[in-house]
C-alpha positions in Angstrom: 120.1 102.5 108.0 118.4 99.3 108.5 118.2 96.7 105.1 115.8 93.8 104.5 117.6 90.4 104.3 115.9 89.5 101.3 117.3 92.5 99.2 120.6 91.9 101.3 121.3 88.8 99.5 121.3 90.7 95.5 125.1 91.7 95.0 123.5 93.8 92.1 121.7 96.0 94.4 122.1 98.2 97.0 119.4 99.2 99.5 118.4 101.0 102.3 115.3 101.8 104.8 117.1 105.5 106.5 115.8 106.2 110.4 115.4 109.9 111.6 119.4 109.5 112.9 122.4 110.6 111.7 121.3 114.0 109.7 121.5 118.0 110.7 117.8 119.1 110.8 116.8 120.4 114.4 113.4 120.5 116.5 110.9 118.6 115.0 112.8 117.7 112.2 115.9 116.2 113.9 117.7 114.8 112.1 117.7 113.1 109.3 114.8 114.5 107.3 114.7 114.0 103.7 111.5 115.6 102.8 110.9 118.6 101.0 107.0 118.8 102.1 107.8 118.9 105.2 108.7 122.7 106.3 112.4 122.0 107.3 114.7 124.1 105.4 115.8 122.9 101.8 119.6 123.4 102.4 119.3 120.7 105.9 117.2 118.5 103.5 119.8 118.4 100.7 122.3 118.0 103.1 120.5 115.0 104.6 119.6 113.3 101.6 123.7 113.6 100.2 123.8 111.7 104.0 121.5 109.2 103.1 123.2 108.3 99.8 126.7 108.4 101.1 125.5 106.0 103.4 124.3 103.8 101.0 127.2 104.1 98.8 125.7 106.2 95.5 125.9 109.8 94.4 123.5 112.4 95.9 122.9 113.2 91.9 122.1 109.6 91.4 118.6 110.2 93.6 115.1 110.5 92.1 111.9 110.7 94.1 108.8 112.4 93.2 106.1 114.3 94.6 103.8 111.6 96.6 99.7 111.8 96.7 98.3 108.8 98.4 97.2 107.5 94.8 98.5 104.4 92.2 100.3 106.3 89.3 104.0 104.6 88.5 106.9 106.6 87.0 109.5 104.8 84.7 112.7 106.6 85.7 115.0 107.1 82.7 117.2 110.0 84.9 117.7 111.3 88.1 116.3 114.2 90.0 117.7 114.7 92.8 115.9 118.1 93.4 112.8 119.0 94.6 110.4 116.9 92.3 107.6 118.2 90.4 106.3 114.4 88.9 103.1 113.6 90.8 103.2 109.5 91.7 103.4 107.0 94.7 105.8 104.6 92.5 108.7 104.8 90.5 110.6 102.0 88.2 114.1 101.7 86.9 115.8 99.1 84.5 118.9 101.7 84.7 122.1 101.5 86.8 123.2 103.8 89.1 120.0 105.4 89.4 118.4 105.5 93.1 115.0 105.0 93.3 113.6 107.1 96.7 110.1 107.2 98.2 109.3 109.2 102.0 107.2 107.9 104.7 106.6 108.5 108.0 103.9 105.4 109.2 103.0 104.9 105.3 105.1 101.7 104.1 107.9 102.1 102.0 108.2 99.1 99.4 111.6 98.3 97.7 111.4 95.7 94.8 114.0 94.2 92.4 114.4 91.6 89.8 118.2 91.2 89.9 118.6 88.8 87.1 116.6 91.1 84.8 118.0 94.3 86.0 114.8 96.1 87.5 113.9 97.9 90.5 111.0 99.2 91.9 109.8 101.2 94.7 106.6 102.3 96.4 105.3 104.7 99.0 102.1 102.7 99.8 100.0 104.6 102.8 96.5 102.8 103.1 95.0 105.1 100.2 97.6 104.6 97.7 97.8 100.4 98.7 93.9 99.8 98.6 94.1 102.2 95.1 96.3 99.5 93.7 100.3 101.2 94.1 101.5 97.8 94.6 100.8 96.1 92.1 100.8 98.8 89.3 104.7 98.8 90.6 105.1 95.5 89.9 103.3 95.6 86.8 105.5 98.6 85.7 108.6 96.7 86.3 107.2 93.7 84.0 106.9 95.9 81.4 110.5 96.4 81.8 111.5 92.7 81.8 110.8 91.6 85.4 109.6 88.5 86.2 107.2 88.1 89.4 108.4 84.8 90.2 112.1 86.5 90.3 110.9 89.6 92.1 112.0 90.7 95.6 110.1 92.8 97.7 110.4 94.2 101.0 108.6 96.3 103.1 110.5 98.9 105.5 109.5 100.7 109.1 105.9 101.9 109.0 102.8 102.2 111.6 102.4 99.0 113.0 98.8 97.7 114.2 98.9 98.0 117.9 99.3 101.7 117.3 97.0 102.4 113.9 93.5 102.9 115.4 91.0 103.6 113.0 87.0 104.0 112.3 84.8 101.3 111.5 84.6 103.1 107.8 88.1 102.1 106.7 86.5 98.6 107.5 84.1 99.0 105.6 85.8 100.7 102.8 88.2 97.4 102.8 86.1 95.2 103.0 83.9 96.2 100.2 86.9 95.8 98.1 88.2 92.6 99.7 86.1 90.4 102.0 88.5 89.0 103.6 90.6 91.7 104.4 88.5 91.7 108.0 90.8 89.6 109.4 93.3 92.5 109.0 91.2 94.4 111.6 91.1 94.2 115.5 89.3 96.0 118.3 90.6 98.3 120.4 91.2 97.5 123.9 90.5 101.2 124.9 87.7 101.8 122.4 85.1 101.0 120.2 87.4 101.9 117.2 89.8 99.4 115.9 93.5 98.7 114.8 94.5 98.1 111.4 97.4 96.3 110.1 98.9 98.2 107.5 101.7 96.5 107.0 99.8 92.5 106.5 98.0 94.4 104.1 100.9 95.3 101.9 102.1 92.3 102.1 99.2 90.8 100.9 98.9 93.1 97.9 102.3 91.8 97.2 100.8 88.4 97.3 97.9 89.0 94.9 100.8 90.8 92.2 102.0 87.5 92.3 104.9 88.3 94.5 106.2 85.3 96.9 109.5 86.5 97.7 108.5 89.1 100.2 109.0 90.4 103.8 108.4 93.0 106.4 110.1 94.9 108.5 109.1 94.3 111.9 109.7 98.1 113.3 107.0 100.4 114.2 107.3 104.0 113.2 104.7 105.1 115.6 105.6 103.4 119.0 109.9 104.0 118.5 110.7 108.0 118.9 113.7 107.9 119.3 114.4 106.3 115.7 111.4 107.0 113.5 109.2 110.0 112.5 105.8 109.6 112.7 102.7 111.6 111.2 100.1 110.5 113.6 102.3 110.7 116.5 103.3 114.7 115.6 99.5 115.4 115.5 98.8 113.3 118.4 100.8 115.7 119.8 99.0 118.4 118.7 101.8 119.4 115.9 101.1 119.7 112.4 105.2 119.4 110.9 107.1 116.3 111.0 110.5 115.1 109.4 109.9 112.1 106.1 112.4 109.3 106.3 114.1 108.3 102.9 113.9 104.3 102.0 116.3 103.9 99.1 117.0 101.2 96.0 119.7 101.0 93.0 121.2 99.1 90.5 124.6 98.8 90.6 125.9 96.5 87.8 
C-alpha cells in the first residue's frame, strides 16, 4: 500500500493507493485484484478487497465503490456497499465516518480528496474521458456541498499511466485542445513515432488546479512501465490479452 504525504499528515483520515501485491487471485489476476469487472472470480475479489481494508485498518463492510464509466456523475455516499455495486459514477463523496470511499484503476488515475477540518472526503477514478468530462471538479464541487472548503482541501493523485508510456493519436490532441488551449504543452512526440505521449497524470493535476485545489500532489509511479507492482490495461492488451486485475485506492473518515 503506498500513501501520499499530503493525506499522510490528516490524523482524521486514513488512506491508501493498494498495488497488485499481497492478495490470492492467480494468472492474470495475481494478486491483489479488487475488481468485480474484471473476470476473476468474486470469492478471490471479496477476499482481496477484506485485504485491502484490513490493511488500511477499516471494516471490509465499511467499503463503497460503484460501477465506473469513464464519465463525471458524483455519488454522495450515505452507507456502504461493499458488494458488487450497481450505482453508475466515476466519483463518490462522504461527510460520514467510518465509511471508505473506493474507486479501481489500472493506468486511469485514482484521486483521493479530504477536507479534514470539515469532515469530507472525496474520491475519483479520473481516466482521460471521465477527467476532460469534468470528474474532478464535480468531486470537488460535491464535497462543497457538503461543507468543504477548496482552500482546506487535500488531494492526491495515486499510481497511474505515466507519459513516457501513454502514446496516443493526434485526435486526443485535438480533442484537448479544443477544450483547453493550453493543454498542448501536456503533449510530446514520440521518439519511435509519429504519434505522441500524453501526460495524464499533469493533466489531473491541473484540473485540480482550476477546482481551485492548491494543496495537491502526484504520485510519481507508473502503472504501465512497473509489472511487477501494478496492473495495467494497455499493457494486458499490448500483450494481446483482453482481462486484467483493478487495483483498489482507498479514503475514510475516522473521527
Amino acid at each position: 500500500m503506498l500513501t501520499a504525504s499530503n493525506l499522510g499528515l490528516l490524523g482524521e483520515v486514513r488512506h491508501g493507493f493498494f498495488t497488485r501485491e499481497g492478495g490470492v487471485s492467480e494468472g492474470e489476476f495475481a494478486s491483489l485484484n479488487c475488481g468485480y469487472s474484471s473476470g476473476d472470480e468474486i470469492a478471490r475479489v471479496e477476499a482481496n478487497r477484506a485485504r485491502a481494508l484490513q490493511r488500511l485498518g477499516m471494516a471490509f463492510a465499511s467499503l463503497c465503490t460503484v460501477r465506473q464509466v469513464h464519465g463525471a456523475a458524483v455519488v454522495h455516499t450515505r452507507a456502504p456497499q461493499p458488494k458488487r455495486p450497481s450505482v453508475e459514477a466515476d466519483g463518490l463523496v462522504t461527510d460520514r465516518s467510518y465509511i471508505t470511499l473506493g474507486v479501481l484503476s489500472a493506468d486511469c488515475a485514482p484521486v483521493l480528496l479530504a477536507d479534514a477540518e470539515a469532515g469530507v472526503i472525496g474520491a475519483a477514478h479520473a481516466g482521460w474521458r471521465g477527467a476532460l468530462a469534468g470528474v474532478i471538479e464535480a468531486t470537488v464541487d460535491a464535497m462543497v456541498g457538503l461543507g468543504a472548503a477548496r482552500d482546506r482541501v487535500i488531494a492526491a493523485v495515486g499510481p497511474c499511466i505515466a507519459q513516457p508510456s501513454y502514446e496516443v493519436g493526434p485526435e486526443l490532441l485535438a480533442r484537448f485542445t479544443a477544450e483547453d488551449p493550453t493543454c498542448a504543452d501536456l503533449f510530446a512526440s514520440s521518439a519511435d513515432s509519429d504519434r505522441l505521449v500524453f501526460d495524464l497524470k499533469g493533466y489531473v493535476l491541473r484540473r485540480l488546479a482550476r477546482a481551485g485545489i492548491e494543496q495537491r500532489t502526484a504520485l510519481p509511479d507508473d502503472t504501465h512501465a512497473d509489472a511487477a507492482r501494478f496492473f495495467s490495461a494497455r499493457r494486458a492488451r499490448q500483450a494481446g490479452g483482453e482481462r486484467f486485475g483493478l487495483m483498489l485506492s482507498a479514503i475514510a473518515l475516522i473521527d
